[in-house]
C-alpha beads as a LAMMPS data file, in Angstrom:
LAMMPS data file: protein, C-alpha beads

68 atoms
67 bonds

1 atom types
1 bond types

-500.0 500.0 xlo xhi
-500.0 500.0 ylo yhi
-500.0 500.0 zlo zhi

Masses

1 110.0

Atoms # bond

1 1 1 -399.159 135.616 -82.855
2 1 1 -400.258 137.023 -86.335
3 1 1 -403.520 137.109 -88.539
4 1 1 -402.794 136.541 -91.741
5 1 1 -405.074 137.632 -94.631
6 1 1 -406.749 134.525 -95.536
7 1 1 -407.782 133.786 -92.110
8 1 1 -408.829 137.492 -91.663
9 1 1 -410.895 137.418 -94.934
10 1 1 -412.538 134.209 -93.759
11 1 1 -413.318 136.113 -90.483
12 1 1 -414.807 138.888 -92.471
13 1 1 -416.849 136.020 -94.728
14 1 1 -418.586 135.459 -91.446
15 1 1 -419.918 138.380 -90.273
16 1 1 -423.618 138.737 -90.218
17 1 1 -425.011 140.869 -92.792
18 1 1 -427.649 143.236 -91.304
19 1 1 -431.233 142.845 -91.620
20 1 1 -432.686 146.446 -91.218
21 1 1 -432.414 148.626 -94.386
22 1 1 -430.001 151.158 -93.029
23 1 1 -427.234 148.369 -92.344
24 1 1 -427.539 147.147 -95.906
25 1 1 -427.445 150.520 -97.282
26 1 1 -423.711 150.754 -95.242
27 1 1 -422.824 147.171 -96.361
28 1 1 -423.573 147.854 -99.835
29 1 1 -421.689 152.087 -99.775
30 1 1 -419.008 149.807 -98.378
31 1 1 -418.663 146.952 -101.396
32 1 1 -419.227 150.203 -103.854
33 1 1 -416.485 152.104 -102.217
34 1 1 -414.353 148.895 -102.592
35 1 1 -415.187 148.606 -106.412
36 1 1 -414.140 152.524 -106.825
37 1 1 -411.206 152.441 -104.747
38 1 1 -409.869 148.541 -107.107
39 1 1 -411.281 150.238 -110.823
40 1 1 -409.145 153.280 -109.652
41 1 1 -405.620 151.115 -109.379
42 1 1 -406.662 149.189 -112.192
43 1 1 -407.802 151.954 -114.728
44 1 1 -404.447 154.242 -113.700
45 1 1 -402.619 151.007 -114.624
46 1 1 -404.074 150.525 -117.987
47 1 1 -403.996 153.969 -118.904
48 1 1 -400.389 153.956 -118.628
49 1 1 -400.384 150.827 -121.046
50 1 1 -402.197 152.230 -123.254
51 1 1 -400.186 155.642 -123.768
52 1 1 -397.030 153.400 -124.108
53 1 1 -398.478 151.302 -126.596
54 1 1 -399.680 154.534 -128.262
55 1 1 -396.171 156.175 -128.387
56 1 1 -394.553 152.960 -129.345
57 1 1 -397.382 151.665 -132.286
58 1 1 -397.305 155.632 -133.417
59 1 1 -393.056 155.745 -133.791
60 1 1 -393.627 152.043 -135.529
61 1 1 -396.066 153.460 -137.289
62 1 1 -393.539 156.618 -138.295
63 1 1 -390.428 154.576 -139.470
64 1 1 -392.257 152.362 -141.485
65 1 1 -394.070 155.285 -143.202
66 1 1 -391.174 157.130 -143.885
67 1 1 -388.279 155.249 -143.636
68 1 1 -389.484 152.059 -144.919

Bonds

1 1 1 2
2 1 2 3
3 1 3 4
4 1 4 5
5 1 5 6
6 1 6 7
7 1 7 8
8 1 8 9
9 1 9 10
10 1 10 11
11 1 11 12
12 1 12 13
13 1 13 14
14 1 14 15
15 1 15 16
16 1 16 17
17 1 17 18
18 1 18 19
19 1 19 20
20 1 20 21
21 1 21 22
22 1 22 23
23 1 23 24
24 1 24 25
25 1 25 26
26 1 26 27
27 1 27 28
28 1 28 29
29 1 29 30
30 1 30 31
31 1 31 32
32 1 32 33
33 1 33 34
34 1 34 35
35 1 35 36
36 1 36 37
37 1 37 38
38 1 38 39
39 1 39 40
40 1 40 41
41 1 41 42
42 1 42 43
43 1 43 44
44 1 44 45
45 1 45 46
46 1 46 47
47 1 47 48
48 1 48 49
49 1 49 50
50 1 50 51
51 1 51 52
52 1 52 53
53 1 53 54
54 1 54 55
55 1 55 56
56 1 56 57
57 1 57 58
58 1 58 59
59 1 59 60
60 1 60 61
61 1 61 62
62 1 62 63
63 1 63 64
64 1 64 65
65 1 65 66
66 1 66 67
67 1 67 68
């Protein structure tokens, strides 16, 4: 028998959240890290967008100029 993710992030949904300061200090390194880890995919995506777009608007840019 397997978990599968929406059933393990419901599971996860469920856990008590700590009430002394020390476990919300770990809950809350733990969403940060989270964030970091996600804006580091997404940002090393988009920077490779953007220096495509760059190279392709900058050789549109380059025929038009001079060849058009």
């Amino acid at each position: 028998m397997s978990i599968t993710l929406p059933a393990l992030s419901l599971a996860l949904l469920q856990l008590p959240i700590p009430e002394d300061p020390i476990g919300q200090a770990l809950v809350l390194l733990l969403v940060v890290a989270v964030v970091i880890v996600v804006g580091r995919v997404v940002l090393s995506i988009a920077w490779k967008l953007v220096l495509i777009a760059s190279v392709i608007l900058g050789a549109l840019w380059i025929v038009t100029t001079f060849l058009g």
